[in-house]
PyMOL Python script that loads the backbone (N, CA, C, O; Angstrom):
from pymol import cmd

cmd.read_pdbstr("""\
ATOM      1  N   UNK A   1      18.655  -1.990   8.065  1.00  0.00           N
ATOM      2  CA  UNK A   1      18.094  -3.320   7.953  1.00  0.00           C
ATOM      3  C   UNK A   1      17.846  -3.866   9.360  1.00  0.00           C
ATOM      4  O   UNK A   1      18.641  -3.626  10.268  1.00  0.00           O
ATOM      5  N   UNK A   2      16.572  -4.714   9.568  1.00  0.00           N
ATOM      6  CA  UNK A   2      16.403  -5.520  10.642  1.00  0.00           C
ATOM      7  C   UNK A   2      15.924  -6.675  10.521  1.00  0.00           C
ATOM      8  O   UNK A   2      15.134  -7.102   9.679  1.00  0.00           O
ATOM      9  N   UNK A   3      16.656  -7.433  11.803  1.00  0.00           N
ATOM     10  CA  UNK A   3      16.633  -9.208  11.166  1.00  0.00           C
ATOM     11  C   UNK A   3      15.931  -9.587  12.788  1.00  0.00           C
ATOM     12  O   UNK A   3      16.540  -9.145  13.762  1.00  0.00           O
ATOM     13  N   UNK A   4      14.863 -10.272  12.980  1.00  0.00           N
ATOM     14  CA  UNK A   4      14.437 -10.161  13.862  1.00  0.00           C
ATOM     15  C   UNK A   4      14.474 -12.252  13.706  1.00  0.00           C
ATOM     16  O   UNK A   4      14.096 -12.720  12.632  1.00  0.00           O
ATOM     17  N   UNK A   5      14.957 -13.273  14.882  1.00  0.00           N
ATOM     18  CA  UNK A   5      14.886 -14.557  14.945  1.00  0.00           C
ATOM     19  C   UNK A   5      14.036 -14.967  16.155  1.00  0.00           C
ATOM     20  O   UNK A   5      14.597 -14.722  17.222  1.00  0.00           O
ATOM     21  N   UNK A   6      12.960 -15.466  16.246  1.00  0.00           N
ATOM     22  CA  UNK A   6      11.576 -15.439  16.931  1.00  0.00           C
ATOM     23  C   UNK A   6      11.478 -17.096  16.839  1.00  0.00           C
ATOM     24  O   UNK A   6      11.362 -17.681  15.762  1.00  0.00           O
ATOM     25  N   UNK A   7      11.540 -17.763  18.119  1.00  0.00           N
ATOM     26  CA  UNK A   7      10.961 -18.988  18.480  1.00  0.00           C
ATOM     27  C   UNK A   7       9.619 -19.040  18.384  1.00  0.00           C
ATOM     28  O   UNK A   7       8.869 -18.718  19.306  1.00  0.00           O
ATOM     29  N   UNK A   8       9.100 -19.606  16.832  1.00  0.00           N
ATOM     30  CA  UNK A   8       7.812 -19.641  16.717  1.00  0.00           C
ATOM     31  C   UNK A   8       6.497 -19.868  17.517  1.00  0.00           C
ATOM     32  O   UNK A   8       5.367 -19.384  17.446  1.00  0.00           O
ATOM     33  N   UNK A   9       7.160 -20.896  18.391  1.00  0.00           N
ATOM     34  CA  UNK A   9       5.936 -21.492  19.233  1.00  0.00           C
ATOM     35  C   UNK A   9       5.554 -20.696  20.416  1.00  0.00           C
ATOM     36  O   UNK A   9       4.412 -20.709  20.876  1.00  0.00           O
ATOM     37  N   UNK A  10       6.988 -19.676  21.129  1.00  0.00           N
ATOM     38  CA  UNK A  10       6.978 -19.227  22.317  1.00  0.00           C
ATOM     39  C   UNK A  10       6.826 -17.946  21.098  1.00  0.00           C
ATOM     40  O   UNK A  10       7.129 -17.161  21.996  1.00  0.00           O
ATOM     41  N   UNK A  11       6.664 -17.178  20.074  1.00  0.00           N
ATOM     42  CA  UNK A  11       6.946 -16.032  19.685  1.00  0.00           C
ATOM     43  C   UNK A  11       7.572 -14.888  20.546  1.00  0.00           C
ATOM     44  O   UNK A  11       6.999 -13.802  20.634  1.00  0.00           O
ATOM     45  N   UNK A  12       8.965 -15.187  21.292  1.00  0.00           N
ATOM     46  CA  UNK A  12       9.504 -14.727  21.445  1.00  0.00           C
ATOM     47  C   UNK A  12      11.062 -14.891  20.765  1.00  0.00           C
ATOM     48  O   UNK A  12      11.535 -15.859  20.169  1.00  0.00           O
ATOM     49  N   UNK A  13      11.790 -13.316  21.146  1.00  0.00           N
ATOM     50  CA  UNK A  13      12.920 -12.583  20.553  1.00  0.00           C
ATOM     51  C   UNK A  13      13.898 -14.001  20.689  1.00  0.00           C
ATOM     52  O   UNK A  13      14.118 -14.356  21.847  1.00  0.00           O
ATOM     53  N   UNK A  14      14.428 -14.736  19.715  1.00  0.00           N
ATOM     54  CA  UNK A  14      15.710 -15.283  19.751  1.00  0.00           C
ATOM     55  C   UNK A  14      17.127 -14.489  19.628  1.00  0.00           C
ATOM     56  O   UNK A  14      18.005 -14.625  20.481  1.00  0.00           O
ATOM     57  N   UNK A  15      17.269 -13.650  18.491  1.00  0.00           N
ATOM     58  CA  UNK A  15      18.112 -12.689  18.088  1.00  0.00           C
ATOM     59  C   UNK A  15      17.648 -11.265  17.708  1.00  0.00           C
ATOM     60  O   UNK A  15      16.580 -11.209  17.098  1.00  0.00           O
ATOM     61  N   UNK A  16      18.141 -10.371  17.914  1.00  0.00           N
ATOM     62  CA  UNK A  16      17.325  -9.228  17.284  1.00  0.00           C
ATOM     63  C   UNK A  16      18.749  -8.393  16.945  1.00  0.00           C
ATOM     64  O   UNK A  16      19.741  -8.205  17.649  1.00  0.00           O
ATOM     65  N   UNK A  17      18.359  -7.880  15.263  1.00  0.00           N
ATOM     66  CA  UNK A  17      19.863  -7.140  14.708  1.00  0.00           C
ATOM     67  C   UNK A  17      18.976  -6.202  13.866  1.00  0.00           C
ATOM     68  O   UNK A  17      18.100  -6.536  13.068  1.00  0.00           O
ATOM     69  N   UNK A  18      19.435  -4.781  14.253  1.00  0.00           N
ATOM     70  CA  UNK A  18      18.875  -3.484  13.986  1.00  0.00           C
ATOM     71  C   UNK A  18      20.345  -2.362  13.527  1.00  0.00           C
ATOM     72  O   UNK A  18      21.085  -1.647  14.203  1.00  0.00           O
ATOM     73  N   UNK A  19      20.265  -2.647  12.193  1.00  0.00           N
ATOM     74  CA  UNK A  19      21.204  -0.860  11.555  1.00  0.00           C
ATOM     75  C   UNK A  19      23.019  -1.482  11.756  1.00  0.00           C
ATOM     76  O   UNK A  19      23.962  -0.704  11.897  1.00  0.00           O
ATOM     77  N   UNK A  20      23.146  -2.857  11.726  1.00  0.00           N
ATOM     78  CA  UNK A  20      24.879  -2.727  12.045  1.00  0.00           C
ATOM     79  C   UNK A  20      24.835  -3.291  13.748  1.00  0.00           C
ATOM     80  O   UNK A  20      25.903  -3.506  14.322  1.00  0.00           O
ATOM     81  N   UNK A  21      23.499  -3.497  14.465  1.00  0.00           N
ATOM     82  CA  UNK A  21      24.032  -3.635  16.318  1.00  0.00           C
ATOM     83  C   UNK A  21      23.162  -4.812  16.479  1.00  0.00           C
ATOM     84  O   UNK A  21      22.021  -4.946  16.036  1.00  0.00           O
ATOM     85  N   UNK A  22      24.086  -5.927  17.403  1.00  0.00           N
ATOM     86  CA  UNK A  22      23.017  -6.692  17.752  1.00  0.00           C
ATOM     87  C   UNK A  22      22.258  -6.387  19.344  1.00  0.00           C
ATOM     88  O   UNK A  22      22.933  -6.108  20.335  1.00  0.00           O
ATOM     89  N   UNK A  23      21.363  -6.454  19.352  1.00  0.00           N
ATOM     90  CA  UNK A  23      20.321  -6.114  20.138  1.00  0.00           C
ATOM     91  C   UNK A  23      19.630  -6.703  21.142  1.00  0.00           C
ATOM     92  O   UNK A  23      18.412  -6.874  21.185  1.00  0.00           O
ATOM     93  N   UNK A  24      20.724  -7.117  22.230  1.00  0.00           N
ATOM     94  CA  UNK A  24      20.036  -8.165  23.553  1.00  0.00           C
ATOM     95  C   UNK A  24      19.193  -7.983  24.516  1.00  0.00           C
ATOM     96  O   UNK A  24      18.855  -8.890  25.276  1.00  0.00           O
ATOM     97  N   UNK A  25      18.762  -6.778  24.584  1.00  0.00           N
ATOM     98  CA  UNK A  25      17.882  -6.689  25.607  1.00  0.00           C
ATOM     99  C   UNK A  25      16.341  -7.059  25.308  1.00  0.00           C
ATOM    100  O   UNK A  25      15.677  -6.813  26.315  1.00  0.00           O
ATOM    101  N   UNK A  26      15.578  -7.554  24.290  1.00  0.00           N
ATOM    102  CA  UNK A  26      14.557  -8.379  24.047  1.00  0.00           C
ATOM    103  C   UNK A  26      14.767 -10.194  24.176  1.00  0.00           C
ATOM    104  O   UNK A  26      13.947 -11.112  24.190  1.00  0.00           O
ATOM    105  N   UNK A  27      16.137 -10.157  24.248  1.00  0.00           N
ATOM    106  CA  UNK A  27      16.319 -11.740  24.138  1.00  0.00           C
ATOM    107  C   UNK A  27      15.682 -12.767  24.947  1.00  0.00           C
ATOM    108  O   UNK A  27      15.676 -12.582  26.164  1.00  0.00           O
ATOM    109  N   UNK A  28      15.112 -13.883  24.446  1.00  0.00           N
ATOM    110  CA  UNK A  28      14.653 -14.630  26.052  1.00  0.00           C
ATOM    111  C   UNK A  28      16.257 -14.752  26.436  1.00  0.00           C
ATOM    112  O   UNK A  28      17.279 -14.657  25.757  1.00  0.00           O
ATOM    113  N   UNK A  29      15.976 -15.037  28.014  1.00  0.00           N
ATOM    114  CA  UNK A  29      16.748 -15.970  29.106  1.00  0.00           C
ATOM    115  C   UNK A  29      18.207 -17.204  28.333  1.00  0.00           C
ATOM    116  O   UNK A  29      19.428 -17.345  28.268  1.00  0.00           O
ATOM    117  N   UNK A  30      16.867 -17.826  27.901  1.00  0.00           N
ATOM    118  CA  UNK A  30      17.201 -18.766  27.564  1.00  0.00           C
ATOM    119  C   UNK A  30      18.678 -18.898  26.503  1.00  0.00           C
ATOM    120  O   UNK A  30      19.452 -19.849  26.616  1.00  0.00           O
ATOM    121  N   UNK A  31      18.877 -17.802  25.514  1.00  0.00           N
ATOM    122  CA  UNK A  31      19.337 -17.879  24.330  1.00  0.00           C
ATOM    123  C   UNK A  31      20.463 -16.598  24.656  1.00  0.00           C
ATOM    124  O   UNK A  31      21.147 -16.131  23.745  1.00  0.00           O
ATOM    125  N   UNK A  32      20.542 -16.181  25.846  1.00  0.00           N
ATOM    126  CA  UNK A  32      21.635 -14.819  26.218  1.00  0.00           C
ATOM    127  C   UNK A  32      22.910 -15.579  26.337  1.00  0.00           C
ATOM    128  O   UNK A  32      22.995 -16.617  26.993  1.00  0.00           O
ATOM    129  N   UNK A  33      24.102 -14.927  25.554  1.00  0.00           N
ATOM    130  CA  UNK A  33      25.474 -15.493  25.201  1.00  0.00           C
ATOM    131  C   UNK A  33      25.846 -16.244  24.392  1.00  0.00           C
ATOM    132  O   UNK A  33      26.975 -16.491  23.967  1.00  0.00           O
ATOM    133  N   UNK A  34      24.079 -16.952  23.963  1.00  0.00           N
ATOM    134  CA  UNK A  34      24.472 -18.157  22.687  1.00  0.00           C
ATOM    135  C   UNK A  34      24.302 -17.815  21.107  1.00  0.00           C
ATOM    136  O   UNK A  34      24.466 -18.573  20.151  1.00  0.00           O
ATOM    137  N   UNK A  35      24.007 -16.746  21.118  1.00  0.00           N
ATOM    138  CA  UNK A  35      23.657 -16.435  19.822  1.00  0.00           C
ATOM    139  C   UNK A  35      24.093 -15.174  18.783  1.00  0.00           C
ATOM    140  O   UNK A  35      24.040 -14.054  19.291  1.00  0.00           O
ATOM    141  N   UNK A  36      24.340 -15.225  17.966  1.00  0.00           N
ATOM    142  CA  UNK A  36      25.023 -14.340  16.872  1.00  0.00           C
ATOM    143  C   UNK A  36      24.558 -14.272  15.546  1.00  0.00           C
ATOM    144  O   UNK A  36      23.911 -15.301  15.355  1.00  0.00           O
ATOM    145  N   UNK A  37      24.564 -13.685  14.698  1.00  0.00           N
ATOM    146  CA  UNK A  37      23.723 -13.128  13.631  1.00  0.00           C
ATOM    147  C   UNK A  37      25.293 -13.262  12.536  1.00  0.00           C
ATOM    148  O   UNK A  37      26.103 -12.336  12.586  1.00  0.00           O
ATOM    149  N   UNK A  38      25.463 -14.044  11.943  1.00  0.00           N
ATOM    150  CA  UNK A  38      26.311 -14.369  10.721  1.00  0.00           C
ATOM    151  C   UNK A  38      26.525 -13.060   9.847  1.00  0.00           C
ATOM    152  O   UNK A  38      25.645 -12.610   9.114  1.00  0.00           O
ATOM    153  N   UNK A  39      27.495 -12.625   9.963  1.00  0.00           N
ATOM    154  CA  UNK A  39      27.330 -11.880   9.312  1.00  0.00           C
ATOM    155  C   UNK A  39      28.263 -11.537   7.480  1.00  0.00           C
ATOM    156  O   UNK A  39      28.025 -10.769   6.548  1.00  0.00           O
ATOM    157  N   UNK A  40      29.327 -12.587   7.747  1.00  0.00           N
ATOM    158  CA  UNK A  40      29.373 -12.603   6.299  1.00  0.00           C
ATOM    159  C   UNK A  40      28.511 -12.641   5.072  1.00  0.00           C
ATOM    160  O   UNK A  40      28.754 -12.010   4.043  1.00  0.00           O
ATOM    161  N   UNK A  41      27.661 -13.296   5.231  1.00  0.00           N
ATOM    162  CA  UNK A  41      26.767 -13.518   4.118  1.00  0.00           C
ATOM    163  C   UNK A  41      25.879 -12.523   3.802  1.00  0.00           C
ATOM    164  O   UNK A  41      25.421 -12.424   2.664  1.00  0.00           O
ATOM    165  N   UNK A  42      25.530 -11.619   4.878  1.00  0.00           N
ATOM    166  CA  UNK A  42      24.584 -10.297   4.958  1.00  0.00           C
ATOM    167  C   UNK A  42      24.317  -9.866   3.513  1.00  0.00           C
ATOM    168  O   UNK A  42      23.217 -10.021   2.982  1.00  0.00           O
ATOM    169  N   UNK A  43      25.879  -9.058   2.610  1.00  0.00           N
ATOM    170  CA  UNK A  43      25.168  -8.190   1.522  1.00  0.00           C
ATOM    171  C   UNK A  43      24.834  -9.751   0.487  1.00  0.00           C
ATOM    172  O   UNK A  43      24.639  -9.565  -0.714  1.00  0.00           O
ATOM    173  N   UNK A  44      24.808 -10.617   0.810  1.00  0.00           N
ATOM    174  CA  UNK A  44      24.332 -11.737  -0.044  1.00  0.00           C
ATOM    175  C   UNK A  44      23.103 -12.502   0.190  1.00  0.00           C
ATOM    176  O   UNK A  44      22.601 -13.525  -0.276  1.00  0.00           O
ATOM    177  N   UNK A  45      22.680 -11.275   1.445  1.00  0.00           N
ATOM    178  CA  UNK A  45      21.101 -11.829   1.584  1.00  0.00           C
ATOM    179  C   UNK A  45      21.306 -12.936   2.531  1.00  0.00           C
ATOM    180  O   UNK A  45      20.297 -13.218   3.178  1.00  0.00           O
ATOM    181  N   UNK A  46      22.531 -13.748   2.814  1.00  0.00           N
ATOM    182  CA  UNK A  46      21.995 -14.732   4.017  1.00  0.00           C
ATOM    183  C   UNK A  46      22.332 -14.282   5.439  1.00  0.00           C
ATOM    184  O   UNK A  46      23.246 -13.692   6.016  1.00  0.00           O
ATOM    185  N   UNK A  47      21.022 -14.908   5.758  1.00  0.00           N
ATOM    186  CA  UNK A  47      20.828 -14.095   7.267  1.00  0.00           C
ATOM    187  C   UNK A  47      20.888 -15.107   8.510  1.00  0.00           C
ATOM    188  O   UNK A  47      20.125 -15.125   9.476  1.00  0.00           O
ATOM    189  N   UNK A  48      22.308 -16.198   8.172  1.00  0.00           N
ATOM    190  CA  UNK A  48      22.329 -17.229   9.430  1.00  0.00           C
ATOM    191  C   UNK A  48      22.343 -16.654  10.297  1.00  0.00           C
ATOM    192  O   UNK A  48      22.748 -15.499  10.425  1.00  0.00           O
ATOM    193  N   UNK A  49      21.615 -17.798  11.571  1.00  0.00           N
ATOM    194  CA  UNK A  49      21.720 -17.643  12.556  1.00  0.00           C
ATOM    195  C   UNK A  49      22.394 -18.595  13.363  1.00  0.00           C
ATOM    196  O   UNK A  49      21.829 -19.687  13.427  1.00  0.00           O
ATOM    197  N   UNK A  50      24.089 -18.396  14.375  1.00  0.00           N
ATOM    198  CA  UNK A  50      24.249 -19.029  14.974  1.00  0.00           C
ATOM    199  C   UNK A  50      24.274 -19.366  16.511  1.00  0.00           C
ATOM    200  O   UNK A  50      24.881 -18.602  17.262  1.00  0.00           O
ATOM    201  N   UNK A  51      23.552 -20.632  17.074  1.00  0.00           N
ATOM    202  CA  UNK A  51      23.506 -21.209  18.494  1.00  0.00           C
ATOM    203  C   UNK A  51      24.864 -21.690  18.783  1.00  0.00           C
ATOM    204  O   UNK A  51      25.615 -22.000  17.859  1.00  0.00           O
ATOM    205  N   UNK A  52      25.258 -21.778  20.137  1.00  0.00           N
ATOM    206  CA  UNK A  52      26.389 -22.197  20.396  1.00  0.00           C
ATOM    207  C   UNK A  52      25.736 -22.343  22.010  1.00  0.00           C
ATOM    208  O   UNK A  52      24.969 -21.641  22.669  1.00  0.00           O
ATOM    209  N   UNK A  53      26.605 -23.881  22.319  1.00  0.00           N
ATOM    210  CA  UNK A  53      26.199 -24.406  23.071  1.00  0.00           C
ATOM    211  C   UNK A  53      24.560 -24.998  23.176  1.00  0.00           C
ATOM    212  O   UNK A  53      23.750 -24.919  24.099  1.00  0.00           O
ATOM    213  N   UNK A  54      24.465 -25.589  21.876  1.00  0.00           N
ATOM    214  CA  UNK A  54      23.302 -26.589  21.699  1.00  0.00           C
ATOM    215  C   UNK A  54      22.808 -27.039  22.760  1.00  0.00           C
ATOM    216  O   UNK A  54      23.534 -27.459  23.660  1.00  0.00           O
ATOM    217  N   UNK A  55      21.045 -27.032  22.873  1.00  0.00           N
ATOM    218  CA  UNK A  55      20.482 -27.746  23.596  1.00  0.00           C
ATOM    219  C   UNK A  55      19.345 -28.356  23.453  1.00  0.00           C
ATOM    220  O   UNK A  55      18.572 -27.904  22.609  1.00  0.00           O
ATOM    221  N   UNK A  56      18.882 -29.760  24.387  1.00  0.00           N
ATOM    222  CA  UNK A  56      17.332 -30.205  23.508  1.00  0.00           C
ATOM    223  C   UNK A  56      16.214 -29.178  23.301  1.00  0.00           C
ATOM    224  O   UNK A  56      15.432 -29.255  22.353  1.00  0.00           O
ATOM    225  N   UNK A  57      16.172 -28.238  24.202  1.00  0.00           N
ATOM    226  CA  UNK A  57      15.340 -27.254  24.456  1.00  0.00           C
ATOM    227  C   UNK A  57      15.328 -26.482  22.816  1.00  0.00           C
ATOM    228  O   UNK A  57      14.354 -25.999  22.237  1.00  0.00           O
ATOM    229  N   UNK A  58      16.569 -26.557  22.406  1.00  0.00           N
ATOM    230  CA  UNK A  58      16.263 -25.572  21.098  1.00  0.00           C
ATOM    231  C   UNK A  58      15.681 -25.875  20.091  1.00  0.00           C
ATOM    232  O   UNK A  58      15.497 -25.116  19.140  1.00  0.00           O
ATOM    233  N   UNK A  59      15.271 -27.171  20.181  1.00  0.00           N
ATOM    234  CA  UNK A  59      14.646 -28.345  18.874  1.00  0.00           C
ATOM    235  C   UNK A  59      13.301 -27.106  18.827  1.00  0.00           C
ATOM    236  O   UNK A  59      12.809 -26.612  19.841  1.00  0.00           O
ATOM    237  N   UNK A  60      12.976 -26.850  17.716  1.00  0.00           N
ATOM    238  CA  UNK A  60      11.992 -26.526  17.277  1.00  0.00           C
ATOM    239  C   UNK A  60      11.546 -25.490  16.122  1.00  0.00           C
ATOM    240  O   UNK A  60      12.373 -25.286  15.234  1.00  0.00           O
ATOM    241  N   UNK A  61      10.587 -24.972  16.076  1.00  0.00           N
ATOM    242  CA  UNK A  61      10.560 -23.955  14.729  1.00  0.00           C
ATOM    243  C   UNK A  61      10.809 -22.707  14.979  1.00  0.00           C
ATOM    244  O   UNK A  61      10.417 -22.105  15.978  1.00  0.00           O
ATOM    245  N   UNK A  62      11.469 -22.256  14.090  1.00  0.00           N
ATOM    246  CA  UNK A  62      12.296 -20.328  14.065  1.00  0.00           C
ATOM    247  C   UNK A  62      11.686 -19.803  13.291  1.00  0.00           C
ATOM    248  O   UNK A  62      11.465 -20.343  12.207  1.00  0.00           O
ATOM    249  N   UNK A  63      11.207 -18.553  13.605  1.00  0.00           N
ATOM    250  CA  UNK A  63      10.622 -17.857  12.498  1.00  0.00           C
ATOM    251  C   UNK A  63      11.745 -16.310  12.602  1.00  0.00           C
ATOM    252  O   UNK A  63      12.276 -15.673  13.512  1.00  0.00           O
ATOM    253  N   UNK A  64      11.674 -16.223  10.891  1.00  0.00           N
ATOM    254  CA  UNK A  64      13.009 -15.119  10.463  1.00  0.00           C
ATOM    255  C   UNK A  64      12.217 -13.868   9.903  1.00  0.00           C
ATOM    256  O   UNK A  64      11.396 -14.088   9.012  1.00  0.00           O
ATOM    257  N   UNK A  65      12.385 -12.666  10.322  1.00  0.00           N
ATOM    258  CA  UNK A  65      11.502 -11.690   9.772  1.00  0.00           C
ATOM    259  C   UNK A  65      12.772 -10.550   9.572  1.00  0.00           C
ATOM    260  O   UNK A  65      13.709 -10.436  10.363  1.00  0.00           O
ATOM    261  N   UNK A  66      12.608  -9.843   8.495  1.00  0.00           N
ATOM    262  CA  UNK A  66      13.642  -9.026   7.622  1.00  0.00           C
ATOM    263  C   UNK A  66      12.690  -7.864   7.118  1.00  0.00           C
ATOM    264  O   UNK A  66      11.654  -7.950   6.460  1.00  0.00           O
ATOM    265  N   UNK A  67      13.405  -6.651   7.667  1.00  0.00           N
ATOM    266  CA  UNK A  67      12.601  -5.698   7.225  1.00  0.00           C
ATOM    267  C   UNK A  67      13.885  -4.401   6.501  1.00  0.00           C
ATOM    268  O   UNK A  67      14.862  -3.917   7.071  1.00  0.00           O
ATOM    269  N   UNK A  68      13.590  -4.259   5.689  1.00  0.00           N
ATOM    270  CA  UNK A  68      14.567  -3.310   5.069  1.00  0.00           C
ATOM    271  C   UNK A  68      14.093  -2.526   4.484  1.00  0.00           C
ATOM    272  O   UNK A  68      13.553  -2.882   3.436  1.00  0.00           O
ATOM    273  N   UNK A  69      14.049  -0.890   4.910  1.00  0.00           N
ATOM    274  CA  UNK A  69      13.233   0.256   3.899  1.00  0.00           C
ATOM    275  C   UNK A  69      11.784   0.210   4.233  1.00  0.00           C
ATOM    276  O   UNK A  69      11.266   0.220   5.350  1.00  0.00           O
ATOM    277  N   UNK A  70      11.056   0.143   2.704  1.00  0.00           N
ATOM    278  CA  UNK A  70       9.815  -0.483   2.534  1.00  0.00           C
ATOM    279  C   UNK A  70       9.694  -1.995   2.315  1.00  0.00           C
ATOM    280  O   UNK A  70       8.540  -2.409   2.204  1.00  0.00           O
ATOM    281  N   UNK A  71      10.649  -2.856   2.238  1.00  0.00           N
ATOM    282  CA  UNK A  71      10.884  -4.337   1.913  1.00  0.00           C
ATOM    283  C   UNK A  71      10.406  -5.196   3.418  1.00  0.00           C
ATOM    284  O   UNK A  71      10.423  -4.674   4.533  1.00  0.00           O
ATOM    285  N   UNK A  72       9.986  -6.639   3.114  1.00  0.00           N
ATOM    286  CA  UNK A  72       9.669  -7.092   4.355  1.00  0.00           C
ATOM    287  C   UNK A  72       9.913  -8.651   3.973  1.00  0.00           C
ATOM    288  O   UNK A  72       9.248  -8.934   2.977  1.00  0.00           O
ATOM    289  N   UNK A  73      10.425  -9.395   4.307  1.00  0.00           N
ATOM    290  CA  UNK A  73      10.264 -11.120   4.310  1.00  0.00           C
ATOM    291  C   UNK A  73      10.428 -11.604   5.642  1.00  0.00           C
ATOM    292  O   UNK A  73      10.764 -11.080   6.704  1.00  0.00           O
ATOM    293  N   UNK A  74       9.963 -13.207   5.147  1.00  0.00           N
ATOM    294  CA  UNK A  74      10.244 -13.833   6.318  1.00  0.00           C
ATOM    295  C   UNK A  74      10.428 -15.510   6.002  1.00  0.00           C
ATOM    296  O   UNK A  74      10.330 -15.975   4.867  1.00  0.00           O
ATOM    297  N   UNK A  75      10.647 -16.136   6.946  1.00  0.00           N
ATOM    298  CA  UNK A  75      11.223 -17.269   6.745  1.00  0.00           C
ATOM    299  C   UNK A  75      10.939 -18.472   7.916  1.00  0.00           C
ATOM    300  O   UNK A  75      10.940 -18.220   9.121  1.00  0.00           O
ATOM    301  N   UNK A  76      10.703 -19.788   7.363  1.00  0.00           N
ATOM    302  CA  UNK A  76      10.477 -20.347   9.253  1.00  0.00           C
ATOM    303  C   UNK A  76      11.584 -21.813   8.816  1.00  0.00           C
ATOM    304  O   UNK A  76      11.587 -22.510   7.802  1.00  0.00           O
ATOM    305  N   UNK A  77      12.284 -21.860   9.827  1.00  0.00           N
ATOM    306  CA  UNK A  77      13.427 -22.991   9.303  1.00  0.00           C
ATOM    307  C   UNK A  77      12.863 -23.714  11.101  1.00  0.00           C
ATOM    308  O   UNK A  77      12.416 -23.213  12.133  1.00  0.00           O
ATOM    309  N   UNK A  78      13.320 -25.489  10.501  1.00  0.00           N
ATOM    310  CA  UNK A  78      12.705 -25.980  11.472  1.00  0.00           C
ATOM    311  C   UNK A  78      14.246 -26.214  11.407  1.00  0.00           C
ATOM    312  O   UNK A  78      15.010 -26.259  10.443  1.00  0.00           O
ATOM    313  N   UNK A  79      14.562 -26.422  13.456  1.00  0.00           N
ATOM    314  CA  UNK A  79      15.939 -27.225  13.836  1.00  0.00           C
ATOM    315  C   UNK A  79      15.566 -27.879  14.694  1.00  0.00           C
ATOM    316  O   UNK A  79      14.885 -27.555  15.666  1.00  0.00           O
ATOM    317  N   UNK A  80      16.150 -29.260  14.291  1.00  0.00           N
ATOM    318  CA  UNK A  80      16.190 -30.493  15.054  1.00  0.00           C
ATOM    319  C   UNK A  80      17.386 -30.934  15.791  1.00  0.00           C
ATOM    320  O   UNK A  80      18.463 -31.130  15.228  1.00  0.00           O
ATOM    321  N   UNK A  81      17.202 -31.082  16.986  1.00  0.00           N
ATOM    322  CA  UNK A  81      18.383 -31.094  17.575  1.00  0.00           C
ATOM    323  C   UNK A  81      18.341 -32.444  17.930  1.00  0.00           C
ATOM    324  O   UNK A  81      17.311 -32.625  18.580  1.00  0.00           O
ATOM    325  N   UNK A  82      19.161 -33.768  17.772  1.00  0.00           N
ATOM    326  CA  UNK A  82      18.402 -35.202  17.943  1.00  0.00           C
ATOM    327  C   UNK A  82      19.798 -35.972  18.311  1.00  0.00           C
ATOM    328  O   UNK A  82      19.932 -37.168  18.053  1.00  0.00           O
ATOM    329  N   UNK A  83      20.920 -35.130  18.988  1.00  0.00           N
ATOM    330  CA  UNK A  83      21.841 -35.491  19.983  1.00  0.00           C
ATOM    331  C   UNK A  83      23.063 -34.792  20.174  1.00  0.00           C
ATOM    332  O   UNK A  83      23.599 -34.199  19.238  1.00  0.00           O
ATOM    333  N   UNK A  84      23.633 -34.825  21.533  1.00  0.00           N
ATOM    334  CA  UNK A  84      24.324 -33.967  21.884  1.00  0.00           C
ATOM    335  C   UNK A  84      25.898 -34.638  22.032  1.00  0.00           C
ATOM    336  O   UNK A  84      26.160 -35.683  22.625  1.00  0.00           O
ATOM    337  N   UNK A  85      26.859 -33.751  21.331  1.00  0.00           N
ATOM    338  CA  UNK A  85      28.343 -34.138  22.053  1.00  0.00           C
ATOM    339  C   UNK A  85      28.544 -34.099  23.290  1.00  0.00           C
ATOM    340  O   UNK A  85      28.025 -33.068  23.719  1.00  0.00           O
ATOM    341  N   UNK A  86      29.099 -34.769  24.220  1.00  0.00           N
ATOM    342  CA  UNK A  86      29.215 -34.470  25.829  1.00  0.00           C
ATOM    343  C   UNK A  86      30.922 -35.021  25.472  1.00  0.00           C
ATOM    344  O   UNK A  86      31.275 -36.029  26.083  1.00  0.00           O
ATOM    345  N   UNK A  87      31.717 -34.516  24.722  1.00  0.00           N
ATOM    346  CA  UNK A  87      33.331 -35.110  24.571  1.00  0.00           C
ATOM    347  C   UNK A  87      33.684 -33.623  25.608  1.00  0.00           C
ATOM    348  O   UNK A  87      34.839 -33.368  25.950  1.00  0.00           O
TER     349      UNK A  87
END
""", "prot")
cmd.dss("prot")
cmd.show_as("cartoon", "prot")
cmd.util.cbc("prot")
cmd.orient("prot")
């Protein structure tokens, strides 16, 4: 299975998870150390994605592409990021 998380607007690599490995060397800059591919939910089909260490920069649209076998979907979830903890 591959779960590919793509900043729609820049269509570049947010996350990339191929066979069981996550896969950083396509990552932008931007998103290296912050990101992880959920993986409990996997054989249940959900394919979160988590940011850590939120930023305004991340406000925007994700596009989710899933390729398994001959199978293919995809998905575009908008995140709004509209304020930050500084505790």
């Amino acid at each position: 299975m591959e779960v590919r998380w793509i900043r729609d607007d820049l269509s570049e690599t947010v996350h990339h998870y191929h066979n069981g490995q996550d896969l950083y060397r396509e990552q932008m800059g931007a998103y290296a150390g912050r990101t992880e591919l959920v993986r409990d939910g996997l054989s249940a089909g959900s394919l979160d994605l988590r940011i850590t260490g939120l930023r305004t920069s991340d406000d925007g649209q994700y596009f989710c592409t899933v390729k398994d076998g001959d199978a293919y979907d995809e998905a575009t979830v908008d995140l709004e990021v509209s304020g930050l903890w500084l505790g």
